[in-house]
MARDREN-146648 format. One record per residue (C-alpha): residue number from 1; residue in one letter; x, y negated, z negated. Coordinates in nm, 3 decimals, padded with zeros to 5 digits. Each point is the difference from the previous one (the first is absolute). Example, Ala and Ser with C-alpha at 12.3 -4.5 7.8 and 13.67 -1.06 7.14 Angstrom:
2
REC  resi  resn       c1       c2       c3
REC     1     a   01.230   00.450  -00.780
REC     2     s   00.137  -00.344   00.066
***
This chain:
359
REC  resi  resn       c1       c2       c3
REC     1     x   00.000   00.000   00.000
REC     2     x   00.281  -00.226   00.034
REC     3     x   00.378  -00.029  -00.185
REC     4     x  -00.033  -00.234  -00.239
REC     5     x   00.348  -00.052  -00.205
REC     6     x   00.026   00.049  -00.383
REC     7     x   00.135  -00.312  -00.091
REC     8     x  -00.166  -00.399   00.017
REC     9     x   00.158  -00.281   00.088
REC    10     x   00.040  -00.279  -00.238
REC    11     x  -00.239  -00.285   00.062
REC    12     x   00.123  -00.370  -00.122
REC    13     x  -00.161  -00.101  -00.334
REC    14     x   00.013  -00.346   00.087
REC    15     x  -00.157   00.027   00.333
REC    16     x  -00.227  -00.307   00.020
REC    17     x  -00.348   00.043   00.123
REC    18     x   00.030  -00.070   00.357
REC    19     x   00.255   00.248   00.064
REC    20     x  -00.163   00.272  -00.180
REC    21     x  -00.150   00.143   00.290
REC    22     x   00.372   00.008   00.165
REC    23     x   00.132   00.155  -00.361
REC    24     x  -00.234   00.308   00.019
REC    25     x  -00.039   00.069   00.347
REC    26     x   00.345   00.048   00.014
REC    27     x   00.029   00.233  -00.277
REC    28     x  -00.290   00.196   00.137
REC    29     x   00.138   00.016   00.360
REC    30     x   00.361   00.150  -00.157
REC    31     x  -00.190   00.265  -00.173
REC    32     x  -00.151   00.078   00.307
REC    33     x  -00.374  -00.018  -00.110
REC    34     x  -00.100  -00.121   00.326
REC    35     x   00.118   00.256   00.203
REC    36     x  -00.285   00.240   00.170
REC    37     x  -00.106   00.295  -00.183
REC    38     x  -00.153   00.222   00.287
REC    39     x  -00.023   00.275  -00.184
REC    40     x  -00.211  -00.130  -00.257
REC    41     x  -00.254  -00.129   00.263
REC    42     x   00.002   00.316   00.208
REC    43     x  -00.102   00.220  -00.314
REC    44     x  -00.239  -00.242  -00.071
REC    45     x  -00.150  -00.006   00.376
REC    46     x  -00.004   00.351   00.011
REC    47     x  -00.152   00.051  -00.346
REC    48     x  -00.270  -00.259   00.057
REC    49     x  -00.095   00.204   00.326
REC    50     x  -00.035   00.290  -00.134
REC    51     x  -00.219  -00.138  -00.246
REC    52     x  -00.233  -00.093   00.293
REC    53     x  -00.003   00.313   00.154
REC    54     x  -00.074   00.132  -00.348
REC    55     x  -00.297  -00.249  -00.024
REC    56     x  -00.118   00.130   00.328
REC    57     x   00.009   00.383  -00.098
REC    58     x  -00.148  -00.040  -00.281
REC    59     x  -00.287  -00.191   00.188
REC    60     x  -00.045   00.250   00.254
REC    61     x   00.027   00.260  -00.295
REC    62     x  -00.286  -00.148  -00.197
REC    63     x  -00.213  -00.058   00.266
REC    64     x  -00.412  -00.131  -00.100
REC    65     x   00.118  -00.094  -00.361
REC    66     x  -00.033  -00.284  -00.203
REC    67     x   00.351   00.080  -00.151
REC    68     x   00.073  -00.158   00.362
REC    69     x   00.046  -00.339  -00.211
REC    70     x   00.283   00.128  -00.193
REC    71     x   00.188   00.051   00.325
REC    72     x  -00.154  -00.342   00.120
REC    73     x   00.185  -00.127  -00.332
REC    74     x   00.314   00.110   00.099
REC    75     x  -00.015  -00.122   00.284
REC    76     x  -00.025  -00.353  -00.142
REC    77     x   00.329   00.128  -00.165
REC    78     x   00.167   00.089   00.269
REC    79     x  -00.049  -00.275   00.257
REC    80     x   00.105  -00.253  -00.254
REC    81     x   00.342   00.194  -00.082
REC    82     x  -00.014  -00.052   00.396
REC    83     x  -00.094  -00.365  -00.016
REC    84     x   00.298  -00.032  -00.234
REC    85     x   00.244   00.190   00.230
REC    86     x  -00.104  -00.245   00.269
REC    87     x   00.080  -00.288  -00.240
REC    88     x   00.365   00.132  -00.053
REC    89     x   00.042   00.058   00.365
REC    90     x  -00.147  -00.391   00.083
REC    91     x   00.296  -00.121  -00.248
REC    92     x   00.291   00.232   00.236
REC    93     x   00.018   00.195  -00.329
REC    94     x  -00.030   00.366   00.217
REC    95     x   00.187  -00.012   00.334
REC    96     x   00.307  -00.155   00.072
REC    97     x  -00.133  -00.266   00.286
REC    98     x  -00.285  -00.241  -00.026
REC    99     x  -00.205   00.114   00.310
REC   100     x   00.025   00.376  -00.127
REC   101     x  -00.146  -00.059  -00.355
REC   102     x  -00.250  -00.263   00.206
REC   103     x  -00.097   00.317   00.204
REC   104     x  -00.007   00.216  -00.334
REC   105     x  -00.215  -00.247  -00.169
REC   106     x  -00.251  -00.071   00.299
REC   107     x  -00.070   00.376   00.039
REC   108     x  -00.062   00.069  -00.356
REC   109     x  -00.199  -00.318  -00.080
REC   110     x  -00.228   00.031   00.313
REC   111     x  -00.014   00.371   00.104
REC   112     x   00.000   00.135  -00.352
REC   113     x  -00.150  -00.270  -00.240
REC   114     x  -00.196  -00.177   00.241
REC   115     x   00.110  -00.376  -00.033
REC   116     x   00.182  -00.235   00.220
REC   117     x   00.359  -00.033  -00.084
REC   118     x   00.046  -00.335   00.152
REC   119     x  -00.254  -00.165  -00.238
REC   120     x   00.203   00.164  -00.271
REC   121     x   00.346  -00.125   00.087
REC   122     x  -00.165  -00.359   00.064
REC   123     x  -00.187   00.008  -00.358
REC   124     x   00.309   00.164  -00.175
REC   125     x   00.258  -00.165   00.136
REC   126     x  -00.120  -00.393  -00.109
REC   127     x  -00.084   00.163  -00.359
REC   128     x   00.355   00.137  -00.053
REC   129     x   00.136  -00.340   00.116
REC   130     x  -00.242  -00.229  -00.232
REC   131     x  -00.117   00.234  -00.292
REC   132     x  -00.277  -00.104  -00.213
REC   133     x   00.029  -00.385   00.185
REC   134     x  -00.311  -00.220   00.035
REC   135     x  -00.056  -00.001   00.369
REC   136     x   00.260   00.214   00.116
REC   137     x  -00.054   00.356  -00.190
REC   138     x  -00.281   00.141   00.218
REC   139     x  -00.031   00.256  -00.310
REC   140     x  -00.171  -00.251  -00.180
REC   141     x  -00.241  -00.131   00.211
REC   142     x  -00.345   00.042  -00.077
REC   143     x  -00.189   00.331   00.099
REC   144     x  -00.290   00.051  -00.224
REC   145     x   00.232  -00.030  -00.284
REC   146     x   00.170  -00.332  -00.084
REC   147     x   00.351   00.012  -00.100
REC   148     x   00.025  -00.372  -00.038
REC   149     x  -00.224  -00.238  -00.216
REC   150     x  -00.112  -00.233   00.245
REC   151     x  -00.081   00.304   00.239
REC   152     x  -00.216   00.068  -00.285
REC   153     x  -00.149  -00.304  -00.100
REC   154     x  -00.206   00.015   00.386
REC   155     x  -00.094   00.294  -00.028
REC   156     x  -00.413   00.053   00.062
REC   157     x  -00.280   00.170  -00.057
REC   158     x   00.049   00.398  -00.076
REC   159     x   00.361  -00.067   00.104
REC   160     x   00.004  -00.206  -00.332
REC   161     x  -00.095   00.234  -00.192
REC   162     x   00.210   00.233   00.098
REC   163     x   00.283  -00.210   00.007
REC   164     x  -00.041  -00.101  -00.412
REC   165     x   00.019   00.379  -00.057
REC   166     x   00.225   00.061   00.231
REC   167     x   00.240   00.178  -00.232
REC   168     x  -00.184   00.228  -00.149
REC   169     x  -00.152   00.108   00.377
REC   170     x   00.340   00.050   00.175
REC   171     x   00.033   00.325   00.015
REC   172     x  -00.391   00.067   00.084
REC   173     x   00.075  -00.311   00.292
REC   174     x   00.316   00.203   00.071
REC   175     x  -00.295   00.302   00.116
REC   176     x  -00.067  -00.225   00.330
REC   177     x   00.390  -00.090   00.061
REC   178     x   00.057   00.287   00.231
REC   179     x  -00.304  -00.111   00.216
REC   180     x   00.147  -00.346  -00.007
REC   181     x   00.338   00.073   00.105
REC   182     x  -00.079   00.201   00.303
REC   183     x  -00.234  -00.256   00.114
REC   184     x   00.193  -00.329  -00.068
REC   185     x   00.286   00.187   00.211
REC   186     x  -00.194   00.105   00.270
REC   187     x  -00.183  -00.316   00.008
REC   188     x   00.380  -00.149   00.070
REC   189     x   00.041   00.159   00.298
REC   190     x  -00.293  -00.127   00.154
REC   191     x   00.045  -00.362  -00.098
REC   192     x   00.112  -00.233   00.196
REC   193     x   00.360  -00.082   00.091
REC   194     x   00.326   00.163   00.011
REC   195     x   00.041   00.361  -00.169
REC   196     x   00.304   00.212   00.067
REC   197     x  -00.096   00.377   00.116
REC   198     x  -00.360  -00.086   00.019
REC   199     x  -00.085   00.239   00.245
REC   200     x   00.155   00.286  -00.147
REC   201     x  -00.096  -00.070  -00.337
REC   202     x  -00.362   00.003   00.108
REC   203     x   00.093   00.331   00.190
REC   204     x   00.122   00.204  -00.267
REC   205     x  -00.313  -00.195  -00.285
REC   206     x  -00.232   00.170   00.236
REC   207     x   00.179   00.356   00.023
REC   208     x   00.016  -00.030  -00.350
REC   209     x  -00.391  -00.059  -00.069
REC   210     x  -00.090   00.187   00.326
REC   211     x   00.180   00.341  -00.152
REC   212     x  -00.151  -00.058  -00.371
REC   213     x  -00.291  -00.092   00.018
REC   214     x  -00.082   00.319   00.301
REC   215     x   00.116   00.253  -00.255
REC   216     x  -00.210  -00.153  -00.292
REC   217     x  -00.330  -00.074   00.163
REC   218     x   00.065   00.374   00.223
REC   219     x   00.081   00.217  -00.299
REC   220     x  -00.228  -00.185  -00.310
REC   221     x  -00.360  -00.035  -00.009
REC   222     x  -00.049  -00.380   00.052
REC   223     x  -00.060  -00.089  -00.379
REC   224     x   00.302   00.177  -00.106
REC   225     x   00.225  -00.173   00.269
REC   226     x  -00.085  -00.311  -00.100
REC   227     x   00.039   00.064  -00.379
REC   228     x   00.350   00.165   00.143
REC   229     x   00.103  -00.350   00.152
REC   230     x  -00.123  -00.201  -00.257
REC   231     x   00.184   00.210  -00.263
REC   232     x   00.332  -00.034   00.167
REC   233     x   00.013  -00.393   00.096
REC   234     x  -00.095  -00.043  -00.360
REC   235     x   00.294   00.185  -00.103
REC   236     x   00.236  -00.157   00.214
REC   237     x  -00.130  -00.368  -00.084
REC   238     x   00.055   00.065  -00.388
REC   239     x   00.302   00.176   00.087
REC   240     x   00.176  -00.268   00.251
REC   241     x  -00.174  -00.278  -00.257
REC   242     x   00.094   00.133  -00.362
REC   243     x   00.413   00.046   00.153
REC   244     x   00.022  -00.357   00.156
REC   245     x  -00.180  -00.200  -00.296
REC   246     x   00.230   00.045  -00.267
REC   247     x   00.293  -00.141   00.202
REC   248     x  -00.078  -00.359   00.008
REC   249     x  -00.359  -00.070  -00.171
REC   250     x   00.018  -00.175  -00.304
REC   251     x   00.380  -00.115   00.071
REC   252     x   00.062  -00.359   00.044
REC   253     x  -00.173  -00.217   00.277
REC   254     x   00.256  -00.224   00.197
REC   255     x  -00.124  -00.325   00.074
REC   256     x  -00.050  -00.081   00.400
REC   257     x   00.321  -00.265  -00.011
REC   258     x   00.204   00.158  -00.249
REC   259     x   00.311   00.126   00.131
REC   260     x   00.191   00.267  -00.146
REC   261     x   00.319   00.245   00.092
REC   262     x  -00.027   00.334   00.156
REC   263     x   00.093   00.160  -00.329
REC   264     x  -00.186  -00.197  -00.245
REC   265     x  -00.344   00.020   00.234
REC   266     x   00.026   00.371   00.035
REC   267     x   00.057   00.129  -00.343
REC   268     x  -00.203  -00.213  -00.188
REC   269     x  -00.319   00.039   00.197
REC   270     x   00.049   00.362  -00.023
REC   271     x  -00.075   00.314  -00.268
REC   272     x   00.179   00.311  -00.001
REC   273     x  -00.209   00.326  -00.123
REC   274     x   00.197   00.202  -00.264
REC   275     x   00.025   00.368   00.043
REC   276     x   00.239   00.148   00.240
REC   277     x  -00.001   00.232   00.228
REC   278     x  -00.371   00.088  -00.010
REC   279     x  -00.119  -00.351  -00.010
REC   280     x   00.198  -00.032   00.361
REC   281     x  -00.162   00.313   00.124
REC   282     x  -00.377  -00.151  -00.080
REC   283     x   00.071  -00.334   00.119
REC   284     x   00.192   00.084   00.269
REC   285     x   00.325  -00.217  -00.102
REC   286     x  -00.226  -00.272  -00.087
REC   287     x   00.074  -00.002  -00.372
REC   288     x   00.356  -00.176   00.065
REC   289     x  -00.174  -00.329   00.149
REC   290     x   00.271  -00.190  -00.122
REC   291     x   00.279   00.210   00.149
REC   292     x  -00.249   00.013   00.355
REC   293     x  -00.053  -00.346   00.009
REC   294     x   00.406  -00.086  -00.047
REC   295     x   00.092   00.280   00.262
REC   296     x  -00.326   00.102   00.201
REC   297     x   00.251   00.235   00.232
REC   298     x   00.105   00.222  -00.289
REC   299     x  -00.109   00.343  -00.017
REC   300     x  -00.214   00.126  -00.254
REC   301     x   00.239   00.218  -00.163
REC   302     x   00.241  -00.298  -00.090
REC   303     x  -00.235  -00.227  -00.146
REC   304     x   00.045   00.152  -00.345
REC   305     x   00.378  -00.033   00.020
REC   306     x  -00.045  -00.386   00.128
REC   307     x  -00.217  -00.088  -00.288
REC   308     x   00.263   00.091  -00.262
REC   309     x   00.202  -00.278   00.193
REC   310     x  -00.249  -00.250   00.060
REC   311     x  -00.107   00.043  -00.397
REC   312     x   00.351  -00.076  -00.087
REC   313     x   00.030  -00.286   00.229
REC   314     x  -00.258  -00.132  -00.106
REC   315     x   00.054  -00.012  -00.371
REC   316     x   00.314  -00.168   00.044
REC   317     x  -00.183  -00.246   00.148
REC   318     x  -00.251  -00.052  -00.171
REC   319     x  -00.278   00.086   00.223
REC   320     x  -00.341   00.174  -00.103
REC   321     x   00.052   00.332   00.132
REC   322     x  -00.417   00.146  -00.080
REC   323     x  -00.058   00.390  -00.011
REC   324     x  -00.308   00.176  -00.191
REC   325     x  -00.157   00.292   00.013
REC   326     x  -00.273   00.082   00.254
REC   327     x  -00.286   00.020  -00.198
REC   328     x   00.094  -00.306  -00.172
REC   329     x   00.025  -00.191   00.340
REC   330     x  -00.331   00.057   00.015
REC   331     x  -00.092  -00.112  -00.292
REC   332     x   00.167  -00.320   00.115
REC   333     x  -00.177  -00.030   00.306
REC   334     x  -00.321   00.055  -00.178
REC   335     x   00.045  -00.285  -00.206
REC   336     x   00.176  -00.216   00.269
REC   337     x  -00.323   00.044   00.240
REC   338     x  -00.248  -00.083  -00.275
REC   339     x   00.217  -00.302  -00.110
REC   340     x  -00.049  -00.129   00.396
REC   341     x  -00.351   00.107   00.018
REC   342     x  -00.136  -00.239  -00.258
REC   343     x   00.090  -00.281   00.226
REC   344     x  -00.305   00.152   00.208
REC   345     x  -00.239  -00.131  -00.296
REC   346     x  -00.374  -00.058   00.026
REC   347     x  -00.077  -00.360   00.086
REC   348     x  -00.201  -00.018  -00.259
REC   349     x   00.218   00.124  -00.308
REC   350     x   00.090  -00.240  -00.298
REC   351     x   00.299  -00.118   00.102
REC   352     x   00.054   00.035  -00.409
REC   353     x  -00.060   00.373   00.023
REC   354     x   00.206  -00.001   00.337
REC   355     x   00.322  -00.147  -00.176
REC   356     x  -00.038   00.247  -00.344
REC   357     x  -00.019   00.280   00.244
REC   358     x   00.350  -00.087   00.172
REC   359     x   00.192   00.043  -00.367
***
């Protein structure tokens, strides 16, 4: 997966801020944490397919049953461990050359999870370069939930109430997310204006939906194929939701003309889930957002050894360096939600009763 050698290169104590970007990428690039790790990611292809083919045995095997929906579950599994594989392929963490792990990433994301890669890459790419800023971070734009006060302060209607429980109904919002995603993608491709690999993506979207939903509607009686689809985009929207929240939701919001170094802006807009190896395997890498954010190309497996650095580096210099625990993240962005969602008050609260509420 990758020599990596035993010993770390001293990094300055006295490094001042704006180098310390410089300071720690150069320690990680001697170490060789960048370096590709193909074996990692072909073990993890090939495991990830034969959990697909598994999922389709066992559907054929099971035929007319409604324990259909616990293959339908694991399918939402499945395609999100895929959704993250086509993440680390978009950030040239797979394959040696861009256009390869473009190629890797389009397949997957299209043909096997069934959402447009290029809307992906666009959304992705401008939150990894302004995390968590006001009018930069698409990530925090508002889509039925608010993420920002004055988001939630126009909020209307039954979006309003929503919006001033908004914490304690994430995960049951989180229910729709799958739908959401495919169809905000999709919706890309037809819009209007320039979209790289259009016609492909559009190509391989429809082989995707043409090939499931054939088999499900052909094989189930019509009640049970719909429960079957329903069942897995659930899982996949609380999956794909409940492993990109805790990353940045509750960290600090960067003001629109605030300007801050690369360092600095990653690391303390980010959280870091505690608990290893396994925590990687669930959230598909995801867990070292600080260490992802600072190197986006580095493979998975050397994310763990960069975070020892960038914890170091960071306490020399005094920077917050935030890392919980994944329920407790939740807990976090629980509260943080709810503490944004009382800007959506009723017009015709006390104001009084308004202000006792916020302390």
């Amino acid at each position: 997966m990758g020599a990596v050698r035993a010993t770390r290169p001293r990094i300055p104590g006295a490094a001042s801020i704006t180098r310390s970007y410089t300071d720690v990428s150069r320690a990680v690039k001697d170490l060789g944490l960048l370096n590709r790790t193909h074996l990692f990611y072909a073990v993890l292809g090939g495991a990830l397919t034969l959990s697909l083919v598994g999922a389709a045995v066992g559907f054929v095997l099971l035929g007319d049953s409604w324990f259909q929906l616990l293959i339908a579950g694991a399918l939402g599994v499945i395609f999100t461990q895929f959704a993250f594989f086509a993440h680390e392929a978009s950030h040239r963490q797979v394959l040696a050359s861009g256009p390869a792990n473009d190629r890797l990433g389009r397949f997957i994301a299209t043909f096997v999870v069934g959402m447009s890669y290029s809307w992906w890459m666009n959304k992705h790419n401008r939150h990894h370069a302004n995390p968590n800023k006001l009018g930069k971070d698409p990530d925090i734009e508002v889509d039925t939930i608010s993420f920002v006060e004055e988001d939630a302060a126009k909020a209307r209607g039954l979006i309003a109430l929503i919006t001033r429980k908004q914490g304690y109904l994430f995960f049951p919002l989180l229910l729709g997310e799958g739908v959401n995603l495919h169809y905000r993608s999709i919706r890309t491709l037809f819009a209007a204006g320039k979209v790289k690999g259009r016609a492909i993506e559009l190509a391989l979207i429809a082989a995707h939906f043409a090939l499931y939903l054939t088999v499900l509607f052909a094989f189930l009686p019509l009640g049970m194929a719909f429960a079957f689809l329903g069942v897995q985009l659930a899982v996949f929207g609380v999956y794909m939701g409940a492993s990109f929240a805790p990353n940045h939701k509750g960290m600090p919001l960067v003001p629109r003309d605030a300007k801050l170094d690369f360092f600095s802006k990653q690391v303390r807009t980010s959280r870091n889930i505690s608990g290893g190896w396994w925590a990687s395997a669930l959230m598909g890498g995801l867990n070292y957002q600080i260490e992802h954010h600072l190197f986006p190309s580095m493979p998975r497996p050397h994310l763990a050894r960069a975070r020892e650095i960038v914890r170091e580096h960071c306490a020399t210099l005094g920077v917050p360096y935030t890392e919980t625990t994944l329920v407790n993240s939740y807990a976090i962005v629980i509260a943080y939600l709810n503490r944004v969602g009382l800007a959506a008050r009723d017009p015709f609260d006390c104001p009084l009763v308004t202000q006792f509420r916020r302390v």
